[in-house]
C-alpha positions, 0 to 999 in steps of 0.5 A: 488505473493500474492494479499489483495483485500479491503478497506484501514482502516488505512494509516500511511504515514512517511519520515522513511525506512517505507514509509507507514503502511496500513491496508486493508481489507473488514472491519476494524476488518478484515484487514492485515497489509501491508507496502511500503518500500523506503531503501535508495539509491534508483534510483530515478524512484524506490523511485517515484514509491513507493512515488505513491503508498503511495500517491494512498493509500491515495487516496484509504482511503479519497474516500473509494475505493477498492483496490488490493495490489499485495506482495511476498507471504511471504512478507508484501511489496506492490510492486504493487497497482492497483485500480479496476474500478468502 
């Protein structure tokens, strides 16, 4: 399991398979482009929880905090958000 530790630069939020498109880094030249998947037929417990991680992306870019995006290590799918304490 890989993890990006920084800052979101960038959030693009949609209703489409792609739930979201961000790009996090220490800088904004200095990012790696990350995404949240919602496929459809989803369980419901599945599709709440990657609409939150959408959601604390958002967050995360408004209040310029730092977060830790947990992917495969050969995968761009954020499958775990955490958001270190201050």
């Amino acid at each position: 399991m890989a993890q990006t530790r920084g800052f979101v630069q960038r959030l693009k939020v949609t209703n489409s398979i792609v739930m979201a498109w961000a790009y996090i880094g220490p800088s904004s030249t200095d990012t790696e482009l990350l995404i949240v998947m919602a496929p459809a037929n989803l369980p419901a417990e599945d599709a709440a929880t990657r609409g939150a991680i959408a959601d604390a992306l958002g967050a995360a870019l408004a209040s310029q905090t730092e977060v830790i995006a947990f992917h495969g290590d050969n995968s761009a799918e954020i499958t775990t958000l955490q958001i270190p304490a201050a």
